[in-house]
Backbone as a ProteinNet text record, in pm:
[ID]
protein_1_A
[PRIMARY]
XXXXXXXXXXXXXXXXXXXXXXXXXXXXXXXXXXXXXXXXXXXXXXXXXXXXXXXXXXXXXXXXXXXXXXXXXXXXXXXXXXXXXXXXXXXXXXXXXXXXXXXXXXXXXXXXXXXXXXXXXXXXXXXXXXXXXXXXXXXXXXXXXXXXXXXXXXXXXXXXXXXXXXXXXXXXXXXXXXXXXXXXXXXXXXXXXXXXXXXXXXXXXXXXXXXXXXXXXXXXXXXXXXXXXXXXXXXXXXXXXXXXXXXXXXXXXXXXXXXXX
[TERTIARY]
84.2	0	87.7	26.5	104.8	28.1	83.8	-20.3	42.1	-32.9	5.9	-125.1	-95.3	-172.1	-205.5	-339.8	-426.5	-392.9	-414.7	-413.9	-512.3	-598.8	-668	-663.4	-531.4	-485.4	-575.6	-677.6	-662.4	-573.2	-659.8	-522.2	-544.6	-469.7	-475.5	-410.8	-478.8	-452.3	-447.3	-326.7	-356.3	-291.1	-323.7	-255.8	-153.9	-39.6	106.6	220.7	146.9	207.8	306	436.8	558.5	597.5	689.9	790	785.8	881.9	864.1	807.2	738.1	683.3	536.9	481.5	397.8	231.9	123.1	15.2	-72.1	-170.1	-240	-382.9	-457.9	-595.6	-662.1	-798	-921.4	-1042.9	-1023.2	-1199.3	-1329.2	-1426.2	-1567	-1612.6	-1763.6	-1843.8	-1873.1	-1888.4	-1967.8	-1792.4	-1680.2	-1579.3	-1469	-1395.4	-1256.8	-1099.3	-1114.5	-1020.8	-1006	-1052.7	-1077	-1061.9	-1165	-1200.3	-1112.9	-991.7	-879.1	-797.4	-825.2	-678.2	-623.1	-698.2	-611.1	-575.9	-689.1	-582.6	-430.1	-437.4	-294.5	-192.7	-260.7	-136.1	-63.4	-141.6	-66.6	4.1	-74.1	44.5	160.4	166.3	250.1	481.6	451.3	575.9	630.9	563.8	612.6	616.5	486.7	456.4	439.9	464.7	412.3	276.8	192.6	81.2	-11.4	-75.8	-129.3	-311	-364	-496.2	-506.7	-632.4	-604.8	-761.9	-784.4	-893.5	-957.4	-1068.9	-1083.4	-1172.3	-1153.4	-1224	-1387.7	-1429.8	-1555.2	-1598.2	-1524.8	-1564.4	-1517.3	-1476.9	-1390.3	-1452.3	-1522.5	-1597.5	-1564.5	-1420.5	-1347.6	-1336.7	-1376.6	-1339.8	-1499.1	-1626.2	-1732.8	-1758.7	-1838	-1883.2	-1985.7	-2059.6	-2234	-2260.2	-2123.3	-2148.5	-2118.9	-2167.6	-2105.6	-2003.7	-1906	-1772.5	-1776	-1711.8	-1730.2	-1655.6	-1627.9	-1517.6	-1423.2	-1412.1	-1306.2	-1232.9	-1309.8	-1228.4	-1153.4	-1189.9	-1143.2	-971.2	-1051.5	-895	-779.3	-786.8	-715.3	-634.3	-747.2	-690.7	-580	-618.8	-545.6	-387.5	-416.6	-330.3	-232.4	-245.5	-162.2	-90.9	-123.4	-109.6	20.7	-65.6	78.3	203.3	149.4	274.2	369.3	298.2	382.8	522.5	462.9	466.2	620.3	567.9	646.3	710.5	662.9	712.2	569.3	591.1	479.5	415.2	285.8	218.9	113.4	54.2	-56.7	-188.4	-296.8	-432.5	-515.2	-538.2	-690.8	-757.9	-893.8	-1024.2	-1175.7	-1225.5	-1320.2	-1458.8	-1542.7	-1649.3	-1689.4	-1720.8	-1690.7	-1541.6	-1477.3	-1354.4	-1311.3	-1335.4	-1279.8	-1305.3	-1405.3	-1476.3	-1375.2	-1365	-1231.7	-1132.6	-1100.7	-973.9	-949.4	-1041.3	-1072.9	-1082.7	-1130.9	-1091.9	-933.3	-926.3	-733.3	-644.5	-732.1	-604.1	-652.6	-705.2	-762.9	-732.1	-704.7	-644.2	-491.9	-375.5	-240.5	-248.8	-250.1	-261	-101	37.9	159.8	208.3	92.8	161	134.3	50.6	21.7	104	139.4	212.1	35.5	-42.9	-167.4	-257.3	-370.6	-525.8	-597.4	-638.4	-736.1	-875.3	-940.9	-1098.5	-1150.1	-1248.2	-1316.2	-1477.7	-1503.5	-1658.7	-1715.4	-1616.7	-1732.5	-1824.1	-1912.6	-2020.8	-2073	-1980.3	-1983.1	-2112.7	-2151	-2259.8	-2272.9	-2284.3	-2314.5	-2408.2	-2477.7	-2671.1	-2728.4	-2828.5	-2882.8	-2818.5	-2896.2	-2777.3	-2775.1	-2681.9	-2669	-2812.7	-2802.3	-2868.8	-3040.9	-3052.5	-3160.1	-3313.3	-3385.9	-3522.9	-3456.7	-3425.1	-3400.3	-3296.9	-3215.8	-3117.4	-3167.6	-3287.5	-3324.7	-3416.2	-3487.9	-3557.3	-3491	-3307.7	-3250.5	-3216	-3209.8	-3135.8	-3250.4	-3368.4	-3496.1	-3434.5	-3498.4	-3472	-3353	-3210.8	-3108.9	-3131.4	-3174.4	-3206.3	-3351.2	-3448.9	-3554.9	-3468.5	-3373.4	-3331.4	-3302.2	-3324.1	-3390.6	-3270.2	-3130.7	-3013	-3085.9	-3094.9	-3130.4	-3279.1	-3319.6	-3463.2	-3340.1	-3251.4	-3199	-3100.4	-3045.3	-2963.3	-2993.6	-3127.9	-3209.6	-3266	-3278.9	-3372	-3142.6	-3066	-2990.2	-2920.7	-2945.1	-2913	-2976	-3123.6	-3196.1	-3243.9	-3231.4	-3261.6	-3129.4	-3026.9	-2890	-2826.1	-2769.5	-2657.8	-2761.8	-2905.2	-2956	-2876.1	-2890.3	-2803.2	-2945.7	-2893.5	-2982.8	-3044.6	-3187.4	-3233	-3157.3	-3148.2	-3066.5	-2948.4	-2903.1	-2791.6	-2858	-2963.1	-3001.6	-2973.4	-2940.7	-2972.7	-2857.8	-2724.7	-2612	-2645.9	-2766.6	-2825.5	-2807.1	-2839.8	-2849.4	-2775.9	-2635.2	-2500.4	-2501	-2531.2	-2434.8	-2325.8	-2228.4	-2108.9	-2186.3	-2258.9	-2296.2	-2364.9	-2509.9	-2553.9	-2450.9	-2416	-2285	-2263.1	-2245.6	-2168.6	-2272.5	-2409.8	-2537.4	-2510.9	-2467	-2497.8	-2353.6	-2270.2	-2165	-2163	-2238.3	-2266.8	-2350.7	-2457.7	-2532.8	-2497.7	-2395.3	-2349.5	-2225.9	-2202.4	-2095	-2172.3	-2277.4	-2384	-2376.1	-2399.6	-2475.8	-2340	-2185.9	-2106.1	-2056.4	-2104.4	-2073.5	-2219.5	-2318.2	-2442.9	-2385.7	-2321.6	-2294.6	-2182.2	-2067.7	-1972.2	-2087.8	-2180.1	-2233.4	-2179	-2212.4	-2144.8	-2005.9	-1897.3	-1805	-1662.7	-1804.6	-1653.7	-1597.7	-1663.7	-1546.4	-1415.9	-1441.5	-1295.4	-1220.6	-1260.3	-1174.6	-1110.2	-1176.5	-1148.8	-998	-957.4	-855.4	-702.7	-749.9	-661.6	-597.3	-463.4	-351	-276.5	-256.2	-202.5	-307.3	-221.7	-306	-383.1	-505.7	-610.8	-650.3	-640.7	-735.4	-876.1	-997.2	-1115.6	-1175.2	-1194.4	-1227.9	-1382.5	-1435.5	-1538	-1563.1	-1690.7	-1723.4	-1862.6	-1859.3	-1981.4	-2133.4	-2080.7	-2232.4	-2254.3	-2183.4	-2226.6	-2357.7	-2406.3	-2534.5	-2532.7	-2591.7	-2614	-2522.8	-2573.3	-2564	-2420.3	-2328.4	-2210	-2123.2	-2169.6	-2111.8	-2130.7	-2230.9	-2261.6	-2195.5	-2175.2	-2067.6	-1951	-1861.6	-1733.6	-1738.4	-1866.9	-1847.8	-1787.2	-1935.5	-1854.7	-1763.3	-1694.8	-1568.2	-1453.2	-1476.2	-1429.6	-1402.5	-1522.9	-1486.6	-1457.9	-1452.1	-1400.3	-1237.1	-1191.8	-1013.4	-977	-867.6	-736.4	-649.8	-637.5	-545.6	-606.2	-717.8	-804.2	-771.9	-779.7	-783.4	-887.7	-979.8	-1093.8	-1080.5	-1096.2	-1099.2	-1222.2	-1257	-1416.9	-1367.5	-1369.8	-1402.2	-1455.2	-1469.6	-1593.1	-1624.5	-1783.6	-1836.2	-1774.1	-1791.4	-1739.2	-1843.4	-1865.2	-1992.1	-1892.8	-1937.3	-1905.4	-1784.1	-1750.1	-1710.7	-1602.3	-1531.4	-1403	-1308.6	-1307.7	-1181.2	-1222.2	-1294.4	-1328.5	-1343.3	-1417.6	-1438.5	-1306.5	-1273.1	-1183.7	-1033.7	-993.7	-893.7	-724.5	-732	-614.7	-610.7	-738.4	-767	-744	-824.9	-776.9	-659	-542.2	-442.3	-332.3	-377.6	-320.5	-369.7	-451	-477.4	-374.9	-414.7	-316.6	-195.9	-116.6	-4.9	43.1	-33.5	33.8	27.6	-71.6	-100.8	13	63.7	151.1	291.5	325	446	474.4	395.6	353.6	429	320.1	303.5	433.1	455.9	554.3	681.4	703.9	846.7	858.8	772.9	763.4	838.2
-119.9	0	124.9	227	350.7	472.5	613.4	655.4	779.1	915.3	1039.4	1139.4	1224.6	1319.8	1487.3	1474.9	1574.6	1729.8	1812.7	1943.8	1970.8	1918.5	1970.1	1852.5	1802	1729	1566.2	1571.6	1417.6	1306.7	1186.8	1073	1013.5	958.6	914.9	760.4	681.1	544.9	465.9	359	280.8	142.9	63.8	-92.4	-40.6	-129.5	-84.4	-183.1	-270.6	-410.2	-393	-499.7	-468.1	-373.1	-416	-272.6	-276.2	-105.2	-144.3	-5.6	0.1	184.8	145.2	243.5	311.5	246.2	213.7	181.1	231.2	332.2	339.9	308.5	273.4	194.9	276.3	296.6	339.8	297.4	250.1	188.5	179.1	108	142.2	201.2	141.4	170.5	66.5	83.9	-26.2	-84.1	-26	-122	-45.1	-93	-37.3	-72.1	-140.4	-143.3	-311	-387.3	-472	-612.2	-518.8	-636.4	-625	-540.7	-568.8	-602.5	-617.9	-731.4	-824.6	-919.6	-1040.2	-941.5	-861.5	-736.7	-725	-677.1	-666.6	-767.9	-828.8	-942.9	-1013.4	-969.5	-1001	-926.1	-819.6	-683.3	-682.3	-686.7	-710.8	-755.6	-871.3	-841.3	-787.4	-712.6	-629.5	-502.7	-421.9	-253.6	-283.4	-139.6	-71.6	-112.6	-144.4	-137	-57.1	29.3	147.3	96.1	64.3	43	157.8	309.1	393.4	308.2	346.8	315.3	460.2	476.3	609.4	649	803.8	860.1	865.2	821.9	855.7	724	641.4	464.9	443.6	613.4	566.5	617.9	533.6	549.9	614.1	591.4	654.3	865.9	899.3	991.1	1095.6	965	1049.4	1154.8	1264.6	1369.1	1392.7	1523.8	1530	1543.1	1593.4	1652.5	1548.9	1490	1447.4	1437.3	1385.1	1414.6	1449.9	1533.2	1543	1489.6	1515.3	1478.6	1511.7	1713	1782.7	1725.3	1661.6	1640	1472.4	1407.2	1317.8	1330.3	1436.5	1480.4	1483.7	1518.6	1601.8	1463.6	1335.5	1245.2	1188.9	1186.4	1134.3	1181.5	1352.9	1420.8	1390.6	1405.6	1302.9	1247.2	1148.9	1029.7	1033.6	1094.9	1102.7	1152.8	1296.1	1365.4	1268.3	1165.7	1095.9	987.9	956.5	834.7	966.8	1035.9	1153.6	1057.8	994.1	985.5	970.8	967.6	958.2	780.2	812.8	682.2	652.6	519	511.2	532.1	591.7	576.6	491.3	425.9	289.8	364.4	366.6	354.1	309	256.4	179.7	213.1	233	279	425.9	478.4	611.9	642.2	488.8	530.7	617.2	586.2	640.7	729.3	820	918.3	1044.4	1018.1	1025.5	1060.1	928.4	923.2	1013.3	1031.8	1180.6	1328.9	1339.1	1475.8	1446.3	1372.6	1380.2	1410.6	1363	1393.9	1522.7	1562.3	1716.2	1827.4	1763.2	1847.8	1878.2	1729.2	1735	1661.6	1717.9	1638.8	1560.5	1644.2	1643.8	1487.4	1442.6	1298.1	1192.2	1198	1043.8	1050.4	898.3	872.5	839.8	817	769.5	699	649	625.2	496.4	438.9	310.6	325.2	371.6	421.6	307	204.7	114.6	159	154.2	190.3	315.3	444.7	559.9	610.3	586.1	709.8	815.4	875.2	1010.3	1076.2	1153.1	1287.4	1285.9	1223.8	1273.3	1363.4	1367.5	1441.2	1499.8	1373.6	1406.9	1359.7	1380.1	1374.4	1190	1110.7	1032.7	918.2	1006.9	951.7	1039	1156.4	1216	1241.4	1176.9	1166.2	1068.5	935.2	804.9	803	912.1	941.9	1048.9	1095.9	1155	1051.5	949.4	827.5	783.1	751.2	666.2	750.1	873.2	952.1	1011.5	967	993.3	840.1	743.6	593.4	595.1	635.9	631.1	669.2	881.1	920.2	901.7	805.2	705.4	586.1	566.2	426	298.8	308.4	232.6	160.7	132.5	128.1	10.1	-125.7	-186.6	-133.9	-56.6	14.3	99.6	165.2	298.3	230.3	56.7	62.6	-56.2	-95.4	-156.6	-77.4	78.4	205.8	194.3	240.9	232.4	142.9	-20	-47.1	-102.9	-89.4	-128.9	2.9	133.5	232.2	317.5	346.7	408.9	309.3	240.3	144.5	64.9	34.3	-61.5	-164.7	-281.4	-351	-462.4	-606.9	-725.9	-705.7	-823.2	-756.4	-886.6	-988.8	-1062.7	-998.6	-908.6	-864.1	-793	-739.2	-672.1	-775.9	-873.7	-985.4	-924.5	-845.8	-804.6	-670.1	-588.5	-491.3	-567.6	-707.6	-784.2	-836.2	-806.7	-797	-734.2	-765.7	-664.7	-585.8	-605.5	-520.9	-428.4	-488.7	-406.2	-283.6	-311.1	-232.8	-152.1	-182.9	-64	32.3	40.9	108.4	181.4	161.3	237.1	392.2	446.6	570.7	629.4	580.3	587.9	594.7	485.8	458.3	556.4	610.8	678.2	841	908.3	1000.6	992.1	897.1	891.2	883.4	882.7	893.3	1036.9	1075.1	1253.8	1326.6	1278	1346.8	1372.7	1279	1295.7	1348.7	1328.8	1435.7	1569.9	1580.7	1743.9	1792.6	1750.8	1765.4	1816.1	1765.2	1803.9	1739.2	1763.4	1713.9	1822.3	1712.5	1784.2	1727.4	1651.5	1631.5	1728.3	1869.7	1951.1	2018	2006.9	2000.8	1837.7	1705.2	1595.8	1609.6	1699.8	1679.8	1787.2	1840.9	1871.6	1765.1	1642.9	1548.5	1523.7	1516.8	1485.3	1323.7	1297.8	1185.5	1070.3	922.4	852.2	767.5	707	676.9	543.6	453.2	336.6	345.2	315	341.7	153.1	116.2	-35.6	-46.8	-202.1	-208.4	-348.4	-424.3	-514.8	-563	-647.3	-653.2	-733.3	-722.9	-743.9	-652.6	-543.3	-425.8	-381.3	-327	-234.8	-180.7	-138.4	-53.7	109.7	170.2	325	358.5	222.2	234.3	250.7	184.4	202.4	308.4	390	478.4	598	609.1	724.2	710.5	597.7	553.3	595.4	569.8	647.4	803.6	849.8	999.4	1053.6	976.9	972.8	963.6	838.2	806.3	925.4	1002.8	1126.4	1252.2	1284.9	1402.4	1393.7	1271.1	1229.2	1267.6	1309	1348.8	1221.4	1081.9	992.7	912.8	827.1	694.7	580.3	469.4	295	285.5	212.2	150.3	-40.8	-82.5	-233.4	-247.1	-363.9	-434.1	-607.8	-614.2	-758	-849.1	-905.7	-1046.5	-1151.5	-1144.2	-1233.2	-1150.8	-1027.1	-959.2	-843.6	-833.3	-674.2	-589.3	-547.3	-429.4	-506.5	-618.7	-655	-716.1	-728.4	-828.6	-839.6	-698.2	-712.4	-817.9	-842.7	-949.2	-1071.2	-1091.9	-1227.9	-1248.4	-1178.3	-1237.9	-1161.2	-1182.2	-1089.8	-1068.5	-1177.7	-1196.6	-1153.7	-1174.9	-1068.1	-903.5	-871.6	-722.9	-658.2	-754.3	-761.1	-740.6	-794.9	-849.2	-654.2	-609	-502	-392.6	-383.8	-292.4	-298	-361.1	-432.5	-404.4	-418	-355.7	-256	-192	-47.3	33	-21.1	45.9	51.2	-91.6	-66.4	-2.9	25.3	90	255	279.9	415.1	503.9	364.3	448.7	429.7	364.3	346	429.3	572.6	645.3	809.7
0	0	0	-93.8	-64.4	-57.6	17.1	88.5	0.6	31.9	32.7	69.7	29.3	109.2	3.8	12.8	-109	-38.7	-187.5	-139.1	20.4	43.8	139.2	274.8	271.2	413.9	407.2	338.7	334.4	295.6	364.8	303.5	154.5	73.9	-37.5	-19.6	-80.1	-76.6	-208.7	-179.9	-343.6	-280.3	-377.3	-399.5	-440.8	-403.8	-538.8	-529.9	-645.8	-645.5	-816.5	-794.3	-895.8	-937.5	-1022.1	-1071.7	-1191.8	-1220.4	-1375.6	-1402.6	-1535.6	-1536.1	-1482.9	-1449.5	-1375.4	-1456.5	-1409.7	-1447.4	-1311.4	-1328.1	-1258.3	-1285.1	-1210	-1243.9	-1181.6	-1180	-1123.4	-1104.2	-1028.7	-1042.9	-1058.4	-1086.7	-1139	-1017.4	-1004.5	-917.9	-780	-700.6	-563.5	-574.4	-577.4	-556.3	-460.8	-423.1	-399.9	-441.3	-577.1	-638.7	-607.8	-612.9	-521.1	-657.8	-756.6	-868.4	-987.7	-959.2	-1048.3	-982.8	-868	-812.8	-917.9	-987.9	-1078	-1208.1	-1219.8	-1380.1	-1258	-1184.2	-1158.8	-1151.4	-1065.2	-1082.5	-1196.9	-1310.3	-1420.4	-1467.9	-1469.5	-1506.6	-1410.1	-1303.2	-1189.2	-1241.1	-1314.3	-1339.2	-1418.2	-1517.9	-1611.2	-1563.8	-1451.6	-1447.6	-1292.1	-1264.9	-1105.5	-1108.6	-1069.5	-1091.8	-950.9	-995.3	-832.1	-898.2	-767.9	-736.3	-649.8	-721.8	-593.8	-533.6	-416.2	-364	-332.2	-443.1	-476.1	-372.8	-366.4	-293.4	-252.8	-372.9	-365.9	-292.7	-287.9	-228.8	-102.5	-27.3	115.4	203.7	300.1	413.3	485.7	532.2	630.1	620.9	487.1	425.9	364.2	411	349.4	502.6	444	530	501.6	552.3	523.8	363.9	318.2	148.1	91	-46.6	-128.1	-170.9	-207.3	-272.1	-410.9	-518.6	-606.9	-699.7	-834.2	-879.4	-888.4	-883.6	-865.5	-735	-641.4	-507.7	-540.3	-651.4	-646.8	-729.5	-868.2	-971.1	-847.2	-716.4	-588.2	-619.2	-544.4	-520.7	-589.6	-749.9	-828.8	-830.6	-862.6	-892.4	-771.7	-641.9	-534.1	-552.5	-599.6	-608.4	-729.4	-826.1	-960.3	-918.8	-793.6	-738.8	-685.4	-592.7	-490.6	-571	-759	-796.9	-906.8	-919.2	-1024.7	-1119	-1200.1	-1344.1	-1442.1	-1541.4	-1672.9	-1653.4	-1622.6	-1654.7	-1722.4	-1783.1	-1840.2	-1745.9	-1790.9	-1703.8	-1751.6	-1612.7	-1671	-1596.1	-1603.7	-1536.2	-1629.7	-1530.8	-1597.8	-1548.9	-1596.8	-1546.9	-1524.7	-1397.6	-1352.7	-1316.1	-1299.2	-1276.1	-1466.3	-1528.7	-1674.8	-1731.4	-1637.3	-1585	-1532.8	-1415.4	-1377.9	-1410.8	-1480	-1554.6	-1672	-1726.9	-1836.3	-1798	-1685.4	-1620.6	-1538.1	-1488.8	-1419.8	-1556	-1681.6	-1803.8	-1824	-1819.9	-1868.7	-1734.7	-1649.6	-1479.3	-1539.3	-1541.1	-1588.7	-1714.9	-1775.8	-1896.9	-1896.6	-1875.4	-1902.9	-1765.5	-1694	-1592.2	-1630.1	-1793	-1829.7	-1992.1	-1979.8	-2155.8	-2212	-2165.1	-2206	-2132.7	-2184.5	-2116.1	-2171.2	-2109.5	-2179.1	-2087	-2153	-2066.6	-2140.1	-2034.1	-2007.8	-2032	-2124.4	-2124.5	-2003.5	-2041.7	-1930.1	-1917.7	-1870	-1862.8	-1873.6	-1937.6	-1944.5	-2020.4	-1991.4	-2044.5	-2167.6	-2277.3	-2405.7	-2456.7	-2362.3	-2429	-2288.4	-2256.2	-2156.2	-2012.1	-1899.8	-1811.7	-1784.1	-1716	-1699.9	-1631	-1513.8	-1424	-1407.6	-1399.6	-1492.1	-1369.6	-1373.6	-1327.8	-1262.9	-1302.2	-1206.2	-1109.1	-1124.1	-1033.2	-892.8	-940.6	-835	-741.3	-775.4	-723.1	-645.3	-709.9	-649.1	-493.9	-518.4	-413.6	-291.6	-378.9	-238.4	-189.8	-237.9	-195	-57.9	-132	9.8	106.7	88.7	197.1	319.5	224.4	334.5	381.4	368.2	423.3	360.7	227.2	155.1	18.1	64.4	-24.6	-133	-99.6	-176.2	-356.7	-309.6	-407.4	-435.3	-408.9	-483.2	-604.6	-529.5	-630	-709.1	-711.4	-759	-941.8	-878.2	-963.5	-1051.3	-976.1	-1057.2	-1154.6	-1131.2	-1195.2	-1372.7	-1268.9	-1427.5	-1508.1	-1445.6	-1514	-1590.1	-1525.8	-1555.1	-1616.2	-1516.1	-1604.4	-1730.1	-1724	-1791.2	-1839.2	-1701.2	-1721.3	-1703.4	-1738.5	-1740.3	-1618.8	-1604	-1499.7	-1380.8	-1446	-1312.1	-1238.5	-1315.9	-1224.7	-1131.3	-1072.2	-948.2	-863.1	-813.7	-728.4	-676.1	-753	-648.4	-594.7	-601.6	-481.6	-338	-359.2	-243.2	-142	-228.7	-141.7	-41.6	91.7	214.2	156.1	114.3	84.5	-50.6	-112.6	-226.6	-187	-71.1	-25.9	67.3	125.1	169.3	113.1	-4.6	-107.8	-180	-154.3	-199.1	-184.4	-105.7	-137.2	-199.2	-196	-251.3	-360.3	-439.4	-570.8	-639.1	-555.3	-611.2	-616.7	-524.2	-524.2	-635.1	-724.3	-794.4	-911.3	-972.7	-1041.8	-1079.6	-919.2	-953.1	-956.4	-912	-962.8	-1118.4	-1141.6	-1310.1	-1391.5	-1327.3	-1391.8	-1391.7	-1232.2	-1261.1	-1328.9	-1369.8	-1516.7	-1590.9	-1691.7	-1749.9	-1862.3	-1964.3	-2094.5	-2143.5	-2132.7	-2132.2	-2287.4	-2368.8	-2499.9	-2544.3	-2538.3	-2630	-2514.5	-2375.9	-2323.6	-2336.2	-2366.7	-2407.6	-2506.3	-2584.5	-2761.5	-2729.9	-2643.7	-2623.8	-2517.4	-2543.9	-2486.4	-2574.5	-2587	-2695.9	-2673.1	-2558.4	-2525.6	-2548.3	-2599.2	-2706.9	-2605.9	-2673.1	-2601.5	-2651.4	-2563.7	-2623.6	-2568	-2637.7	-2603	-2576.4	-2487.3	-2429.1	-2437.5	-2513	-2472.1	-2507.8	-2407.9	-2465.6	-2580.1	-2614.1	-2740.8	-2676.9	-2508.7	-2450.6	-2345.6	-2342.1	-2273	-2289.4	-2251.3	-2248.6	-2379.4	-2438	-2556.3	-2567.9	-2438	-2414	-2399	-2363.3	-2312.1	-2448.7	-2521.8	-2679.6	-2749.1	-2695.6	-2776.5	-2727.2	-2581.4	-2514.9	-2573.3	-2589.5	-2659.4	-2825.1	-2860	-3030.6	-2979	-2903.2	-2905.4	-2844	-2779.7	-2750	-2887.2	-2971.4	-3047.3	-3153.4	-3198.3	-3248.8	-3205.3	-3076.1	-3051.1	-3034.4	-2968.2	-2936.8	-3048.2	-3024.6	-3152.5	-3221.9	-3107.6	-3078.3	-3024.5	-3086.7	-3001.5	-3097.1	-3031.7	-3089.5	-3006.8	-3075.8	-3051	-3051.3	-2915.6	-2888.5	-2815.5	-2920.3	-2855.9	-2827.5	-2658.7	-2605.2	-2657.8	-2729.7	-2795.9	-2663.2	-2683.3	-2566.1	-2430.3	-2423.2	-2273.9	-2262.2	-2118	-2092.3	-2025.3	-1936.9	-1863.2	-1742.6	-1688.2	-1602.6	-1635.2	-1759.3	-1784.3	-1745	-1645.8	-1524.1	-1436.7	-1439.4	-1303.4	-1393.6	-1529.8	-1574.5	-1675.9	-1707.4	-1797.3	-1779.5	-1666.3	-1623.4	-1741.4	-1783.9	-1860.9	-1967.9	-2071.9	-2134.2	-2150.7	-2018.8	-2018.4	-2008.7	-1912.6	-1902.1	-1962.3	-2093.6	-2191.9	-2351.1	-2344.7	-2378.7	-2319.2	-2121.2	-2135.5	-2119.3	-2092.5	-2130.6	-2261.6	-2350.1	-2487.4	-2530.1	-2509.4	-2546.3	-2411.8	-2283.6	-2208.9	-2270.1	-2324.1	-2389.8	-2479.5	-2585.5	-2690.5	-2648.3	-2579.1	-2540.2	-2414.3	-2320.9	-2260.3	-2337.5	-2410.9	-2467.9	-2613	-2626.1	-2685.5	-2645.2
[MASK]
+++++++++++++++++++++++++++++++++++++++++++++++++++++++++++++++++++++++++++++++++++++++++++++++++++++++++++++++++++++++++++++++++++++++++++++++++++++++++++++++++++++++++++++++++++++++++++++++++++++++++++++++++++++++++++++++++++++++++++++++++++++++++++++++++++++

């Protein structure tokens, strides 16, 4: 584990397993870096590999306010300070979210980016009408219905996957999840500050994702200056966790690629 410490005196935390150049990861949603453990370990003897355990997922660290995302860029940017050389950015999910504003914060601390299907704002807002349901739901008490409303309405994901609302640890992470929703509603739609990212980009996705997730990555796809577009076969939204070697195996090449530039 390695620690440091944000402009505004909090702590900053990451995994930081092997050596080698620098790979920092970010994580989705309802996690703490937790479900790329095996992405790392493969990357592991080739790269540094940093799991931060992001802010928005740290208990120890929530207060009456929300966290935002500007407070998370803090985190990141930390974190790059502590690590000071050029590395690639993963994030996946809202983590890639994230990971698109930390490149647009320093653009000049990454050789490059592999964003995992993000969420980001294309049109209307993410989370919308159903994001406000979800956020009455938490504040009655009610984690399981909020992230029940989020997952079949926002993510529109299958409907068997609600059965993991049902997680204890999942519900934990309910309001967490859902305040990481409304942090990226409030960005707003923001491609024409991406369309100013220069450092090269692989754009990740799989071919049983959700629909909507493909369609943020098109417009992604045309605003970047410097994108490769890779689609998973037989993979959704989760291939860090199901098919770890796979993904592994993506950034792994696109890192060598890019830092040995």
């Amino acid at each position: 584990m390695i620690t440091a410490q944000a402009a505004d005196g909090s702590s900053v935390r990451a995994f930081d397993e092997g050596h080698g150049p620098a790979v920092l990861i970010l994580h989705g949603g309802s996690d703490d870096g937790s479900s790329w453990r095996r992405v790392a370990v493969r990357l592991a003897p080739r790269f540094r590999v940093l799991r931060l355990h992001r802010r928005q997922y740290r208990p120890d660290l929530k207060t009456g306010s929300a966290c935002t995302m500007a407070e998370e860029v803090e985190h990141v940017a930390a974190l790059v300070r502590a690590i000071g050389q050029p590395m690639v950015i993963v994030g996946h999910s809202s983590g890639a979210v994230l990971a698109l504003e930390a490149l647009v914060a320093t653009p000049t601390a990454y050789a490059g980016a592999v964003l995992y299907e993000p969420p980001c704002v294309i049109g209307p807002p993410l989370g919308g009408e159903a994001l406000a349901r979800a956020q009455a739901a938490i504040a009655a008490g009610k984690p399981v219905t909020a992230l029940a409303i989020f997952l079949r309405e926002i993510v529109r994901a299958p409907a068997w996957m609600a059965v993991v609302a049902l997680s204890p640890r999942i519900r934990r992470m309910a309001r967490h999840q859902i305040d990481d929703c409304a942090a990226i509603d409030q960005l707003g739609n923001r491609l024409d500050t991406y369309a100013k990212i220069t450092v090269p980009v692989m754009l990740l996705g799989g071919d049983r994702s959700p629909a909507h997730l493909g369609e943020r990555l098109d417009a992604l796809e045309r605003v970047l200056p410097h994108t490769e577009r890779v689609v998973m076969h037989r993979q959704g939204h989760g291939a860090n966790a199901l098919a770890p070697g796979k993904v592994a195996d993506v950034i792994a090449g696109f890192a060598h690629h890019v830092l040995r530039q």
